[in-house]
Backbone of each chain as ProteinMPNN parsed JSONL, in Angstrom:
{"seq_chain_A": "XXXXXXXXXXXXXXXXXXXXXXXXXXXXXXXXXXXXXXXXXXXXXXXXXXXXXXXXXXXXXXXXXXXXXXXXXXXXXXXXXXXXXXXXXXXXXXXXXXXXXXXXXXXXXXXXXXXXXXXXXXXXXXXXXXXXXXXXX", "coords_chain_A": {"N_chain_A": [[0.836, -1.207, 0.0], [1.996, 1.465, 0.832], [3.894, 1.633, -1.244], [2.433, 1.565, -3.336], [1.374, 3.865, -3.163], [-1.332, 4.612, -1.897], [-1.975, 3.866, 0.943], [-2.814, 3.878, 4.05], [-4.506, 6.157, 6.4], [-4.378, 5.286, 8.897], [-2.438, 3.138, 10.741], [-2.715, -0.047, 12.38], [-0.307, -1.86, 14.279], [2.457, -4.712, 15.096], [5.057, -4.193, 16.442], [7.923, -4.793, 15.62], [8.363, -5.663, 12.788], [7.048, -3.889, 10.057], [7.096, -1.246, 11.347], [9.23, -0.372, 12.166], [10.996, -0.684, 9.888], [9.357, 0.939, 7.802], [9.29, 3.397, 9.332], [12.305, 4.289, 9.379], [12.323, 4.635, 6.93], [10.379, 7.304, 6.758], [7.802, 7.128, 6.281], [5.987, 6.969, 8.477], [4.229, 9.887, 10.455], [5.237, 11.993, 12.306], [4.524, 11.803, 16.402], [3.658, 13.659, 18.232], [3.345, 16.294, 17.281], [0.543, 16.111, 16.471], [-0.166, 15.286, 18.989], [0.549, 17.117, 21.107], [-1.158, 18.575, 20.431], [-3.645, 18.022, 20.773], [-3.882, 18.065, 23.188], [-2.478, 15.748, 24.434], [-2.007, 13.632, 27.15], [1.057, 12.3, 27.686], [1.831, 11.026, 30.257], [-0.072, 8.433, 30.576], [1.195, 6.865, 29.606], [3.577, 3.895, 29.603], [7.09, 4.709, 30.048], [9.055, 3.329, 29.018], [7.326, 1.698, 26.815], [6.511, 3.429, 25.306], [9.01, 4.448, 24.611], [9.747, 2.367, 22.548], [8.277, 3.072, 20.568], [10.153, 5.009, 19.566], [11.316, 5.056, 16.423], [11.604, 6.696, 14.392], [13.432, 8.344, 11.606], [14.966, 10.465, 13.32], [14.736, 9.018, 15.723], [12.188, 9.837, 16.675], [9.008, 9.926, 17.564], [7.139, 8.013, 16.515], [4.681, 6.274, 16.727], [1.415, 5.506, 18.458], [1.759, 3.698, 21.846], [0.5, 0.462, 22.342], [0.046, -2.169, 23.396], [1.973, -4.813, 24.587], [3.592, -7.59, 24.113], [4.057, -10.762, 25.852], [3.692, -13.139, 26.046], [4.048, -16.959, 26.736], [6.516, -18.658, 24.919], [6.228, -20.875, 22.137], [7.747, -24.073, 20.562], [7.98, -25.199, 17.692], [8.397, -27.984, 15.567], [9.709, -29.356, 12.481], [8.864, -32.877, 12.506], [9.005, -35.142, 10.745], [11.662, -34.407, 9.426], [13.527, -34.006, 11.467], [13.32, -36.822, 11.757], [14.06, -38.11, 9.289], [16.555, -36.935, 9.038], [17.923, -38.528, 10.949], [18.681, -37.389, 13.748], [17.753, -36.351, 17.365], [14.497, -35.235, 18.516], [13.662, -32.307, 19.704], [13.479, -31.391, 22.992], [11.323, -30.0, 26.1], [13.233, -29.939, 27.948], [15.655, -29.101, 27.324], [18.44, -26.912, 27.443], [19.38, -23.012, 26.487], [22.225, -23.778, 25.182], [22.204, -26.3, 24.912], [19.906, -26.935, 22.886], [21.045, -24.987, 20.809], [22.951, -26.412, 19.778], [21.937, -28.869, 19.019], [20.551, -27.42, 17.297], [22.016, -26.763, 15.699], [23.614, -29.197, 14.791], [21.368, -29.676, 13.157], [21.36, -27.865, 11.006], [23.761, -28.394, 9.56], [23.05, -30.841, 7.895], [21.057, -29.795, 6.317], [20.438, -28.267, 3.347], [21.347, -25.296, 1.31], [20.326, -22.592, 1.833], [18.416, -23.751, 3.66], [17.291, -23.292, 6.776], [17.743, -23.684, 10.309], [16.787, -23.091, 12.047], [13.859, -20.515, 13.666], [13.879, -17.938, 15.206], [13.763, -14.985, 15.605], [13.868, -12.762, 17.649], [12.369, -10.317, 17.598], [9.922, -10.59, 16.722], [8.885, -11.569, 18.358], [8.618, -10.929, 21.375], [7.171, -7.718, 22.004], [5.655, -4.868, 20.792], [2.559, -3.657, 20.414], [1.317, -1.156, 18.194], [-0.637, 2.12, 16.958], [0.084, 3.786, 14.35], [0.896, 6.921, 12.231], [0.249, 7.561, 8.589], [1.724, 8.75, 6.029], [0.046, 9.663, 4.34], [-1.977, 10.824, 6.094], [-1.47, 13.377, 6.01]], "CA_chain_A": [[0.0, 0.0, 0.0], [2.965, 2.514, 1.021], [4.947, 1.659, -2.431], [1.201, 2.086, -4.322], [0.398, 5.378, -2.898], [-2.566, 3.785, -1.334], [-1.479, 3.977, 2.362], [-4.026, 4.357, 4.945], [-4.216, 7.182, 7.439], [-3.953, 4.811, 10.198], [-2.039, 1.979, 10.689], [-2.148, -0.442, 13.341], [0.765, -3.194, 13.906], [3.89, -4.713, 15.506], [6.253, -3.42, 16.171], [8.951, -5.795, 15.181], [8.847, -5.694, 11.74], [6.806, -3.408, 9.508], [6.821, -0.334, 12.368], [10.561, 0.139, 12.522], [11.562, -0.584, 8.745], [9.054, 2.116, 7.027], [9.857, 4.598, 9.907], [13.225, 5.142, 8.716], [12.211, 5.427, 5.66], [9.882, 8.309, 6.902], [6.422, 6.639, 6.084], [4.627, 7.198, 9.788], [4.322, 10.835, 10.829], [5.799, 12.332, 13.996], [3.005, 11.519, 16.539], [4.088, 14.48, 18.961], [2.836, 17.068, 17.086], [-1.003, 15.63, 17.019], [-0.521, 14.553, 20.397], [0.53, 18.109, 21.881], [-2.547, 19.602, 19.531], [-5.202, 17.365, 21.66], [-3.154, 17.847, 24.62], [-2.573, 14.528, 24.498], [-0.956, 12.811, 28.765], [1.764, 10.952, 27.585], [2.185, 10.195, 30.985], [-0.558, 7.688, 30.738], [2.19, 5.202, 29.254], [4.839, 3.548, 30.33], [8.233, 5.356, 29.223], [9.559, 2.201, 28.09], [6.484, 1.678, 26.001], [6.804, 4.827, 24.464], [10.786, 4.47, 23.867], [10.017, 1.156, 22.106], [8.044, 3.353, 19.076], [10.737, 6.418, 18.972], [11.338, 4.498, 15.679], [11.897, 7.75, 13.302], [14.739, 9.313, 11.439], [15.908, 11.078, 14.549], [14.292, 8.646, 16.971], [10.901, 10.716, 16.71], [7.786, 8.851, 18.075], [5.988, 7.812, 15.243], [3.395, 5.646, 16.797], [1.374, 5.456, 20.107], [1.865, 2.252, 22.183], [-1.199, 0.471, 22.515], [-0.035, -3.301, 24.245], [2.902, -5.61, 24.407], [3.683, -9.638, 24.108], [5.319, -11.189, 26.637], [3.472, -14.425, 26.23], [5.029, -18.193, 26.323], [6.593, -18.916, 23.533], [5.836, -22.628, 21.455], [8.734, -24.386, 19.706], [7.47, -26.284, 16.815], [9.596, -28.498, 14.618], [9.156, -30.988, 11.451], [9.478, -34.438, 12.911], [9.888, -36.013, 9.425], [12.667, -33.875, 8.811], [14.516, -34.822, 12.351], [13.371, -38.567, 12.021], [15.201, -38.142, 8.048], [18.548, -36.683, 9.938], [18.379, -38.892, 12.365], [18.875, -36.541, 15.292], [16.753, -36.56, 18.574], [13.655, -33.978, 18.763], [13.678, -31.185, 20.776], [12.695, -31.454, 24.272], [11.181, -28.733, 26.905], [14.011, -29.57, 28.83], [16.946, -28.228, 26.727], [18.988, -25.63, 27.621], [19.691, -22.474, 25.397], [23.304, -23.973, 24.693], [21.621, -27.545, 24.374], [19.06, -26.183, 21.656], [21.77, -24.345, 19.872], [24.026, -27.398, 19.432], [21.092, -29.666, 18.101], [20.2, -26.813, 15.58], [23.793, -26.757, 14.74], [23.321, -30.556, 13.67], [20.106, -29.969, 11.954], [22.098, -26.997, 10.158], [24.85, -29.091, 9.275], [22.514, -31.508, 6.846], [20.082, -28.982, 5.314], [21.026, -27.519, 2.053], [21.9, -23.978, 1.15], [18.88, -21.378, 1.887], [17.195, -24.076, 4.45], [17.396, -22.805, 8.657], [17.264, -24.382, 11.41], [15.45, -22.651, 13.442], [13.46, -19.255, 13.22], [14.379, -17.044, 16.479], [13.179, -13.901, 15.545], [12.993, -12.409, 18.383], [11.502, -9.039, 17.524], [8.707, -11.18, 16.086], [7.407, -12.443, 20.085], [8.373, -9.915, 22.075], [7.05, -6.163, 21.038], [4.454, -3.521, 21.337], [1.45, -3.392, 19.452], [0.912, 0.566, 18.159], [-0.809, 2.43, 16.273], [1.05, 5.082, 13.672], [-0.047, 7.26, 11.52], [1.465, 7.303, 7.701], [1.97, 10.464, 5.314], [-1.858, 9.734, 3.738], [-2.637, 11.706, 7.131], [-0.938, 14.712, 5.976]], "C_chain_A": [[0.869, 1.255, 0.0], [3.859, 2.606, -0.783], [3.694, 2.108, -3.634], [0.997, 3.302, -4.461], [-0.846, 5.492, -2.338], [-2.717, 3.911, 0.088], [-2.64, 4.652, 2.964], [-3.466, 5.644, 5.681], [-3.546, 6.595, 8.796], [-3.638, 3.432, 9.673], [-1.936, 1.178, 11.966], [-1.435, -1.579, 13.094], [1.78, -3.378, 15.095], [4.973, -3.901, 15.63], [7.841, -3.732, 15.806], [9.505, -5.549, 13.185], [8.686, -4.262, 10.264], [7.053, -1.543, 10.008], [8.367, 0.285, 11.903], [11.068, -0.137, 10.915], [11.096, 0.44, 7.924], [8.895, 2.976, 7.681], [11.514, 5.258, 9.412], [12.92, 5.562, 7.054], [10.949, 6.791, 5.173], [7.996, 7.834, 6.278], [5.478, 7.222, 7.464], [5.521, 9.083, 9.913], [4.516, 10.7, 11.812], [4.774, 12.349, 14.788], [3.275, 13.074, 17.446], [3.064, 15.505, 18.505], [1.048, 17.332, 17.369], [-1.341, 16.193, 18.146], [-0.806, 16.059, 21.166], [-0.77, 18.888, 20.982], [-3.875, 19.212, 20.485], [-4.659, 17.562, 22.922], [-3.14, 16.828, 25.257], [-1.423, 13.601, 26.078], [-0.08, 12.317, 27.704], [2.077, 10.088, 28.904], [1.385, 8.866, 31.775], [0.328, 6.11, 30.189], [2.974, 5.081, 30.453], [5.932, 3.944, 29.659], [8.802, 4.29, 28.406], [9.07, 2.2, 27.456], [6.591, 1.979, 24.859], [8.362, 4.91, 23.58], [10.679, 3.346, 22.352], [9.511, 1.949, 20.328], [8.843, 4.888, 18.697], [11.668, 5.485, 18.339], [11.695, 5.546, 14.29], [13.01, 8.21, 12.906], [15.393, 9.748, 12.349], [15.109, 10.603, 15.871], [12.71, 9.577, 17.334], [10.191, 9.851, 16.818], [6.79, 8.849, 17.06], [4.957, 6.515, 15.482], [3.283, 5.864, 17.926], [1.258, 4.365, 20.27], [0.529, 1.721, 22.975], [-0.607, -1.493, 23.953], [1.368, -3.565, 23.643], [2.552, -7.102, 24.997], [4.62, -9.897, 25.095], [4.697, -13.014, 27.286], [4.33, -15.592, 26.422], [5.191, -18.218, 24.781], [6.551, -20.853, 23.221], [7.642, -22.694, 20.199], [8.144, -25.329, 18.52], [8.304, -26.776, 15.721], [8.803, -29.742, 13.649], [10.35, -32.419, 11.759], [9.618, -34.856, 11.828], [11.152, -35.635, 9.563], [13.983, -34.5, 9.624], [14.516, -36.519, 12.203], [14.46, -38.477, 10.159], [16.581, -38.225, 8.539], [18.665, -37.727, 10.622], [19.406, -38.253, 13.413], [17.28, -36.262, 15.893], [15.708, -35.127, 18.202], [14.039, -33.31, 19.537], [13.02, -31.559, 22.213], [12.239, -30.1, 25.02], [12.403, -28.731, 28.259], [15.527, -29.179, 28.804], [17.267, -27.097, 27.205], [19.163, -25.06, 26.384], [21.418, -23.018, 24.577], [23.467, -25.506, 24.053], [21.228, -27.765, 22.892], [20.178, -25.843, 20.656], [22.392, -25.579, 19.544], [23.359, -28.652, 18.902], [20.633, -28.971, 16.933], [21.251, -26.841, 14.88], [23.702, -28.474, 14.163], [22.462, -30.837, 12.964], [20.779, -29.261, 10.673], [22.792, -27.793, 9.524], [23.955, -29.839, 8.068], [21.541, -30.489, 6.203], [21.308, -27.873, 4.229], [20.733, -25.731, 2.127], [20.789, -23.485, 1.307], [18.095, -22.325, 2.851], [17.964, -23.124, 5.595], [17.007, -23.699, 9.163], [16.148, -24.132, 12.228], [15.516, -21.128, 13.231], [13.518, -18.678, 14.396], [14.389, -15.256, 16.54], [12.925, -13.228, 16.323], [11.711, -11.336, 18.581], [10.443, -9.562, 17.659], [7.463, -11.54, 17.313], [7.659, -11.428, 20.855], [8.557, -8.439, 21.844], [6.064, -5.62, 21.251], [3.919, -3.461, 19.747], [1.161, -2.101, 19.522], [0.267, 1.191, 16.984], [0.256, 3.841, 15.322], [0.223, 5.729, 13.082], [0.72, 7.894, 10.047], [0.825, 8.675, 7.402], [0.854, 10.684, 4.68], [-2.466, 10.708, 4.449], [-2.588, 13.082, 7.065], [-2.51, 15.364, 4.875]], "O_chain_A": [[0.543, 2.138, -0.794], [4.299, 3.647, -1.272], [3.938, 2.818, -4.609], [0.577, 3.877, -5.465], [-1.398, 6.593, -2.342], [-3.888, 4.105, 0.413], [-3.259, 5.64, 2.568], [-2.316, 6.075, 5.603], [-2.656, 7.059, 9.508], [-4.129, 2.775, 8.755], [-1.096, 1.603, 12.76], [-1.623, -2.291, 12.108], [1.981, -2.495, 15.93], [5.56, -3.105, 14.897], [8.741, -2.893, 15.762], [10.591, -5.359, 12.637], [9.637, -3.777, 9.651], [7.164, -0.681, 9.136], [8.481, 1.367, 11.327], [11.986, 0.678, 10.818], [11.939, 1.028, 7.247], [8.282, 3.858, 7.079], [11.767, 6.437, 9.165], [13.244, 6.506, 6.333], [10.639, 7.184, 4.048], [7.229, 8.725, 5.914], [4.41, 7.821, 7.34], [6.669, 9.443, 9.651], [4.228, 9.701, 12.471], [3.793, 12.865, 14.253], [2.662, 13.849, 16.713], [2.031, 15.659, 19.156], [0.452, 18.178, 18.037], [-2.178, 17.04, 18.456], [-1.881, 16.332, 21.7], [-1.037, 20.043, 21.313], [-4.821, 19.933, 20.804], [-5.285, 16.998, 23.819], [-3.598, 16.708, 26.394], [-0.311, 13.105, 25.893], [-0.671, 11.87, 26.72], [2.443, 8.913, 28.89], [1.692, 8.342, 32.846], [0.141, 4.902, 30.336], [3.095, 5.625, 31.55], [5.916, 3.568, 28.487], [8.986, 4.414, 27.196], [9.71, 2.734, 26.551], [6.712, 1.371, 23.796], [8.674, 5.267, 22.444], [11.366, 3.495, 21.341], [10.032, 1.648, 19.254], [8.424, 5.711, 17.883], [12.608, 5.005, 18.974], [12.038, 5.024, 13.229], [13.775, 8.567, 13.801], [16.589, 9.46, 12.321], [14.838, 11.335, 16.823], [12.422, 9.815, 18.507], [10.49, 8.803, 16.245], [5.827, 9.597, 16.888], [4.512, 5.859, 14.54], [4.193, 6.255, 18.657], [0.794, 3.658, 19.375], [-0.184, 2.255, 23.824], [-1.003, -1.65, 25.108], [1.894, -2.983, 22.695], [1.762, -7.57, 25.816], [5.739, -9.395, 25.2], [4.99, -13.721, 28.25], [5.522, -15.318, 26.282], [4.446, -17.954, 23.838], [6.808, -21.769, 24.002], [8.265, -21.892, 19.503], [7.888, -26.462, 18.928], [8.887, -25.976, 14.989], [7.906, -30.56, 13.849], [11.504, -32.789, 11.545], [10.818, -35.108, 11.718], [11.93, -36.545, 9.851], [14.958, -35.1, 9.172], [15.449, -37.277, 12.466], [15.618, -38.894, 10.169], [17.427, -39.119, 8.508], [19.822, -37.897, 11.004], [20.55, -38.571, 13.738], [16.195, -36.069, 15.344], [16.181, -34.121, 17.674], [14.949, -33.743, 20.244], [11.899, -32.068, 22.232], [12.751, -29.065, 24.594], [12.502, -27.928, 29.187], [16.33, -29.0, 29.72], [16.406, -26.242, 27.408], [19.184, -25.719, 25.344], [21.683, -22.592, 23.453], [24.264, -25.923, 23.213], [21.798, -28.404, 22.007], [20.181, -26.502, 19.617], [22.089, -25.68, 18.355], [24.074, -29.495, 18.36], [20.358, -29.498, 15.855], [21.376, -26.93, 13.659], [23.755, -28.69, 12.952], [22.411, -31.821, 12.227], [20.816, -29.791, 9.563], [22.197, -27.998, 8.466], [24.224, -29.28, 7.005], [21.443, -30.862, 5.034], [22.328, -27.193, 4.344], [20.001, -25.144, 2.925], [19.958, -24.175, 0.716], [16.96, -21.888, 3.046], [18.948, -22.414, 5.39], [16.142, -24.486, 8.779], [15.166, -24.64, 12.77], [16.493, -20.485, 12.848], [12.655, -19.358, 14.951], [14.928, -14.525, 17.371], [11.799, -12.74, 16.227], [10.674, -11.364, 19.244], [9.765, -9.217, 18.627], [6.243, -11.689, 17.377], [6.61, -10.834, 21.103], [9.633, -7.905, 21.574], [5.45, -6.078, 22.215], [4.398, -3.325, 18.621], [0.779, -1.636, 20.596], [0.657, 0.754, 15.901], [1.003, 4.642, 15.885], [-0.983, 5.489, 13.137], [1.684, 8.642, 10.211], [-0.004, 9.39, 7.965], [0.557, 11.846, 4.402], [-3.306, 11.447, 3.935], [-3.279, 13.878, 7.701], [-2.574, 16.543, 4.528]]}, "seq_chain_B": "XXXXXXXXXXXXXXXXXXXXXXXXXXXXXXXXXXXXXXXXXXXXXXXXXXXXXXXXXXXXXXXXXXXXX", "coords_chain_B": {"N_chain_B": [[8.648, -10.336, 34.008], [8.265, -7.8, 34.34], [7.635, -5.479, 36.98], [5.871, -6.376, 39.982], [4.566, -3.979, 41.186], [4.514, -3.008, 38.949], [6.139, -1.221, 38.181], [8.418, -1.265, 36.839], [10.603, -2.516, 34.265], [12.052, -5.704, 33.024], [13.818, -5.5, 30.989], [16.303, -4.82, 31.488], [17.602, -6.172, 32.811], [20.413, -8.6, 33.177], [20.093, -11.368, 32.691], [18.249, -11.555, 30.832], [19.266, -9.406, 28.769], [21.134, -11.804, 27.905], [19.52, -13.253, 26.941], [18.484, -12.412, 24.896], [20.859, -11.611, 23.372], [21.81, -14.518, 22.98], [19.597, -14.823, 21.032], [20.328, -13.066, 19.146], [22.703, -14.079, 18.741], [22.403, -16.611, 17.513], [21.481, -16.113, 14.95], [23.42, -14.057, 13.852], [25.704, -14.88, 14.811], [25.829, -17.996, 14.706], [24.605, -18.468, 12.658], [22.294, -20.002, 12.454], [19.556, -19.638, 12.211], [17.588, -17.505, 9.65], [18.574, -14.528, 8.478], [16.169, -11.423, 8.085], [16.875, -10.564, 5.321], [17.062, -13.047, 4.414], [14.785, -14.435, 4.416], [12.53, -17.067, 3.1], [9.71, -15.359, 1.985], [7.829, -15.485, 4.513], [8.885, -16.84, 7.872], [7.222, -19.202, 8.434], [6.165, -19.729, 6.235], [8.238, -21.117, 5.247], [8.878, -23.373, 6.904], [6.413, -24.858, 6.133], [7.515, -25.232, 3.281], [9.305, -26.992, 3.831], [12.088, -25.573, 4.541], [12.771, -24.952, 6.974], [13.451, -25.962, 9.738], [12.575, -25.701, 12.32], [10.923, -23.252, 13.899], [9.531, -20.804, 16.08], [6.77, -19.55, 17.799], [4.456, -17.332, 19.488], [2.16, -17.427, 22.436], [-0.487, -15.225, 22.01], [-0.32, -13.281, 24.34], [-1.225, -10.506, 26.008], [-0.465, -7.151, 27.015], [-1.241, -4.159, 28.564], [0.021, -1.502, 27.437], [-0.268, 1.232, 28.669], [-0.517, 3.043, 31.697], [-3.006, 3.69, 32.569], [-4.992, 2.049, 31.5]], "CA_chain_B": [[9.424, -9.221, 33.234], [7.304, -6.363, 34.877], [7.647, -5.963, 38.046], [4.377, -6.499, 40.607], [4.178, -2.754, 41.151], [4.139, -2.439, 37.086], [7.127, 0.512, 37.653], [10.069, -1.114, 36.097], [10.49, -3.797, 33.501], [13.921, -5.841, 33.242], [14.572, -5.072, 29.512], [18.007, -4.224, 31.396], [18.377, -7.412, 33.534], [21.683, -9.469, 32.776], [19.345, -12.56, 31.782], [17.534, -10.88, 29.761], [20.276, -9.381, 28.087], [21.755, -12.589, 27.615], [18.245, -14.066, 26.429], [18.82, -11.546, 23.475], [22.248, -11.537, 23.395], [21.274, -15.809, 22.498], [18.95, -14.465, 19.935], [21.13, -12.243, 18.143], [24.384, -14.889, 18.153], [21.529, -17.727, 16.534], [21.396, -15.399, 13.681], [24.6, -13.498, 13.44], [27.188, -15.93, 14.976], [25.916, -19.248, 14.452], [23.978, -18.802, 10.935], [21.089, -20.751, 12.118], [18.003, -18.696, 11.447], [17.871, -17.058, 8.633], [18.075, -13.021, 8.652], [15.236, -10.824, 7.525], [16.458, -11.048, 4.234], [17.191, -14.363, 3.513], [13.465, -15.29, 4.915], [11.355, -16.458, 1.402], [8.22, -15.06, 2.295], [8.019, -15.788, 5.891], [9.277, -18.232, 8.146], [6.07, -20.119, 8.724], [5.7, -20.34, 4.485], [9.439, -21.144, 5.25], [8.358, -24.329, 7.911], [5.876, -25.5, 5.669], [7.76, -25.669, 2.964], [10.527, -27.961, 4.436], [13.073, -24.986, 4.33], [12.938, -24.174, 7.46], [13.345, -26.976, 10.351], [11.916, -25.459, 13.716], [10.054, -21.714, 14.188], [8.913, -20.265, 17.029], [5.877, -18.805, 17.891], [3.973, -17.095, 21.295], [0.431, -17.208, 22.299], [-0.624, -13.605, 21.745], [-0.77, -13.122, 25.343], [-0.868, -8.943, 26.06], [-0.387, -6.597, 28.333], [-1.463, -3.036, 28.483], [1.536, -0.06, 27.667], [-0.51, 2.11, 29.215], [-0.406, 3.11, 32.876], [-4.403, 3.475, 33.127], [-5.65, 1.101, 30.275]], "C_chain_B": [[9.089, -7.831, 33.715], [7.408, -6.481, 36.155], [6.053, -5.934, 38.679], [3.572, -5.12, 40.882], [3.735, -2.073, 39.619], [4.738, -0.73, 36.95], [8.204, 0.517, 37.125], [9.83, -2.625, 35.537], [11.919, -4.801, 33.504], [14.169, -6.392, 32.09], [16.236, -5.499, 30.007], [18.551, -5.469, 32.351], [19.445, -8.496, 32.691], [21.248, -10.783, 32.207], [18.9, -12.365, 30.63], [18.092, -10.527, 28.494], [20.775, -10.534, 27.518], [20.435, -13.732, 26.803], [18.418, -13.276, 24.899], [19.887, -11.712, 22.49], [22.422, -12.868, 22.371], [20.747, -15.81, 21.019], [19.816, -14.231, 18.626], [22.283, -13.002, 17.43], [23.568, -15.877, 16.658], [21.679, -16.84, 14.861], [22.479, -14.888, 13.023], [26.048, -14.359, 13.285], [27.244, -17.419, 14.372], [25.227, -19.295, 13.348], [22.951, -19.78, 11.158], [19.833, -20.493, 12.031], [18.726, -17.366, 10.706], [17.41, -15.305, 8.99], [17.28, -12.588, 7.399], [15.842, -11.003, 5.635], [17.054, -12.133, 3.371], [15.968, -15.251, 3.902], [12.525, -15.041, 3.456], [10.274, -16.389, 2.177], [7.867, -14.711, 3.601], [8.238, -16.801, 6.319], [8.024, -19.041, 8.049], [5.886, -21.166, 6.966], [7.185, -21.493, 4.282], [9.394, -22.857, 5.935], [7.783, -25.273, 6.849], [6.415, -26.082, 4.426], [9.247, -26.578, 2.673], [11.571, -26.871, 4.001], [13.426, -24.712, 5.535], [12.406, -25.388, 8.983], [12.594, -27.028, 11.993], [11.485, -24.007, 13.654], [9.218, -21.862, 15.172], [8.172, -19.818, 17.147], [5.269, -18.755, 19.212], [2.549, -17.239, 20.739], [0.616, -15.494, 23.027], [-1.193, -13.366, 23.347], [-0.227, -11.327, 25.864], [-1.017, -8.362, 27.367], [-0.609, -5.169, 27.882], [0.027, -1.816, 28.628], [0.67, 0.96, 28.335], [-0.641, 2.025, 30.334], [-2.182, 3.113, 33.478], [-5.186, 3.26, 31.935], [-7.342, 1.966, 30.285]], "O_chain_B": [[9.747, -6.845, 33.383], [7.282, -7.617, 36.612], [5.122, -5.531, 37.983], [2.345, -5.022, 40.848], [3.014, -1.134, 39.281], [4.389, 0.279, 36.338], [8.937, 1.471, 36.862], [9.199, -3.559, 36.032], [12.86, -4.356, 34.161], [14.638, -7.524, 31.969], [17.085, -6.134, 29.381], [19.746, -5.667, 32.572], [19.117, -9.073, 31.655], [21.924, -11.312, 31.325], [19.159, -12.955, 29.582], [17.743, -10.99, 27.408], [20.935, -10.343, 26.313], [20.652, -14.806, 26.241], [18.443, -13.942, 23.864], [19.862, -11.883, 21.272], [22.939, -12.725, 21.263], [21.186, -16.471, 20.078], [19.959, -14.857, 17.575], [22.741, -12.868, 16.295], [23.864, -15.911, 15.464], [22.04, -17.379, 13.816], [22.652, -15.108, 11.825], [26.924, -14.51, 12.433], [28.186, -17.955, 13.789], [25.2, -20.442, 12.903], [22.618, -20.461, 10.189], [19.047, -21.384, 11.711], [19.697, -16.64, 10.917], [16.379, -14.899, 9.526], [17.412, -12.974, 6.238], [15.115, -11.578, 4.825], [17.396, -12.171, 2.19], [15.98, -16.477, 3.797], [12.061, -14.05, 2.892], [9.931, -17.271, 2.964], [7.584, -13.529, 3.8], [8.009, -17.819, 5.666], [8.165, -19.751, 7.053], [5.667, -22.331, 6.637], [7.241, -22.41, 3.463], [10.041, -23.631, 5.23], [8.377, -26.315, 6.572], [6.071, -27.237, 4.174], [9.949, -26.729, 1.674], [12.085, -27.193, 2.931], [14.514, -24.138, 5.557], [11.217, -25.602, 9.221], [12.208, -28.009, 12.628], [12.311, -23.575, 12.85], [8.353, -22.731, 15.277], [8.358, -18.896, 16.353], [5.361, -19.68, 20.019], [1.985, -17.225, 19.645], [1.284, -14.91, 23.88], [-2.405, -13.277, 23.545], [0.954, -11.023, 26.036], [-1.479, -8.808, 28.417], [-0.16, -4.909, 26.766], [0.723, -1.483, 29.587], [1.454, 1.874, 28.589], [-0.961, 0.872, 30.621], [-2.53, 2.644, 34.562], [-5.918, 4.108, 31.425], [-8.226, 1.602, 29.51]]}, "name": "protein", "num_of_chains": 2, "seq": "XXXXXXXXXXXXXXXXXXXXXXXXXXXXXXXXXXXXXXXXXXXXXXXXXXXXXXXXXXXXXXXXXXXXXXXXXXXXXXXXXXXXXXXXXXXXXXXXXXXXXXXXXXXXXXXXXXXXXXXXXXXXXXXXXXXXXXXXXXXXXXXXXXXXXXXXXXXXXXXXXXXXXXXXXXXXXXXXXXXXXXXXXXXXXXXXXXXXXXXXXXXXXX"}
């Protein structure tokens, strides 16, 4: 929608992926300005919150923070693939240095462009916010 | 991660850090998840179609950024 010209006024999202890649490239407006127009508390957030979407060219707050993830996270793996390798599944009782050293032997047999394992973290833990893109102008 | 008062988070705790820290090597140091752009499509499309041997995912469990939701 942003590369169309199409781009909504409002956007809500993650903040992991889409939030912080078309802020530098100046897509969400500075929310500040708005905000001080409605005389908008900020000190109804949490500063952290707030830090997490000063995401702009010069760190400028280009969204307001609406929630964050800090759920469990799920490991899910293709048992064919380990029963193929022959190497053991994953357990819940691996350590992080455990884990790493069984993906390192899944790594080891998968061909060029596969992964082992997707660890993304941005992706699980992050703040859901709204922005607001240059359509708004 | 929050504390019980809900006045300080521990972003900055030394585990934590090192829970990241974990993250970041998986990707950078040890080459075993694939960075943003060597992901076709997304991981999940990535999972399904046998490229992509384990992915993570949370239950969308939230919490309010605001101080009086």
């Amino acid at each position: 929608m942003v590369a169309g010209g199409t781009m909504a006024d409002l956007a809500f999202q993650h903040g992991a992926y889409m939030l912080p890649t078309l802020a530098k490239k100046g897509v969400w407006l500075d929310m500040v300005p708005a905000a001080d127009k409605d005389k908008h508390d900020f000190k109804i957030y949490y500063q952290w919150a707030l830090d997490t979407c000063r995401l702009g060219p010069q760190d400028n707050l280009v969204a307001m923070p609406m929630g964050v993830h800090f759920g469990q996270n799920e490991l899910h793996w293709n048992i064919n693939m380990f029963e193929q390798m022959g190497i053991e599944q994953p357990t819940n009782k691996l350590s992080k240095l455990q884990l790493t050293e069984l993906l390192t032997k899944v790594q080891a047999k998968l061909p060029k462009g596969s992964f082992a394992g997707d660890f993304l973290f941005g992706g699980h833990f992050t703040a859901e916010a709204h922005a607001r893109s240059w359509a708004a102008m | 991660m929050i504390s019980p008062d809900r006045k300080s988070c521990g972003f900055n705790m030394e585990k934590t850090q090192a829970a990241y820290q974990w993250g970041y090597d998986l990707v950078n140091k040890y080459k075993l998840v694939p960075t943003r752009a060597e992901v076709q499509q997304t991981t999940k499309a990535m999972f399904y179609a046998g490229t992509l041997a384990t992915f993570l995912t949370a239950q969308p469990t939230c919490g309010w950024a605001l101080r009086r939701p």
